[in-house]
C-alpha positions in Angstrom: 0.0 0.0 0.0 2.8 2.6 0.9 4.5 1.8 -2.5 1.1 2.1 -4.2 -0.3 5.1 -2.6 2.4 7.3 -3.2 3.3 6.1 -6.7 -0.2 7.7 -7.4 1.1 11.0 -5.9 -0.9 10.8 -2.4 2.7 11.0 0.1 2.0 8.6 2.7 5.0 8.2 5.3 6.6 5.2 6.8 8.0 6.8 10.3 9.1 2.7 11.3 10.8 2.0 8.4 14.1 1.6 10.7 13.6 0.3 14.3 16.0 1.4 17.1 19.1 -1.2 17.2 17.8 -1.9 21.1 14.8 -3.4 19.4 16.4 -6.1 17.9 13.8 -8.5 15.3 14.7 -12.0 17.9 13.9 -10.2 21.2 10.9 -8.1 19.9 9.2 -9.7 16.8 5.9 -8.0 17.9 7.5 -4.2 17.2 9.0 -5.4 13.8 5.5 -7.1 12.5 3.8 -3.7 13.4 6.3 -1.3 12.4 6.3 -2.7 8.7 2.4 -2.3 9.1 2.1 1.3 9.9 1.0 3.9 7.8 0.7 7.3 8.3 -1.7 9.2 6.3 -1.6 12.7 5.1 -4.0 14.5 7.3 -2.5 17.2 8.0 -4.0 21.0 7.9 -1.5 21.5 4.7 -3.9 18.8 2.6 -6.1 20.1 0.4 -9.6 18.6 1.5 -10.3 17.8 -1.4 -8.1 15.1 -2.2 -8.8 13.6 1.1 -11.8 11.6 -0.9 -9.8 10.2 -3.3 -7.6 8.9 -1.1 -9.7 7.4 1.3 -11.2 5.6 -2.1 -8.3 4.4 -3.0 -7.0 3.1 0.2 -10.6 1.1 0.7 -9.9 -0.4 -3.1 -6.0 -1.4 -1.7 -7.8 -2.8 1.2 -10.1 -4.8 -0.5 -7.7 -6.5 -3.0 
């Protein structure tokens, strides 16, 4: 979805994309299956509201496939 989502111009960000060293994959699997899971959208009061729509649409469609 991240790939896809901002290929069509809509700049989601991946703030878990690199986990703390002291977080190591063996010792916490749980933080490393969620962090390649969280997306963060673009909300923010810089977004026109109008393209909000479109990407909720989309992200359902991703969803749903």
């Amino acid at each position: 979805m991240y790939r896809q989502l901002n290929a069509e111009g809509f700049g989601v960000v991946s703030l878990y994309h690199t986990m703390v060293p002291d977080l190591n994959q063996l010792e916490y699997p749980d933080a490393h299956w969620l962090a390649k899971r969280v997306l963060n959208l673009p909300v923010h009061q810089d977004i026109n509201p109008d393209l909000l729509a479109p990407m909720v649409d989309r992200l359902s469609d991703l969803l749903k496939s």
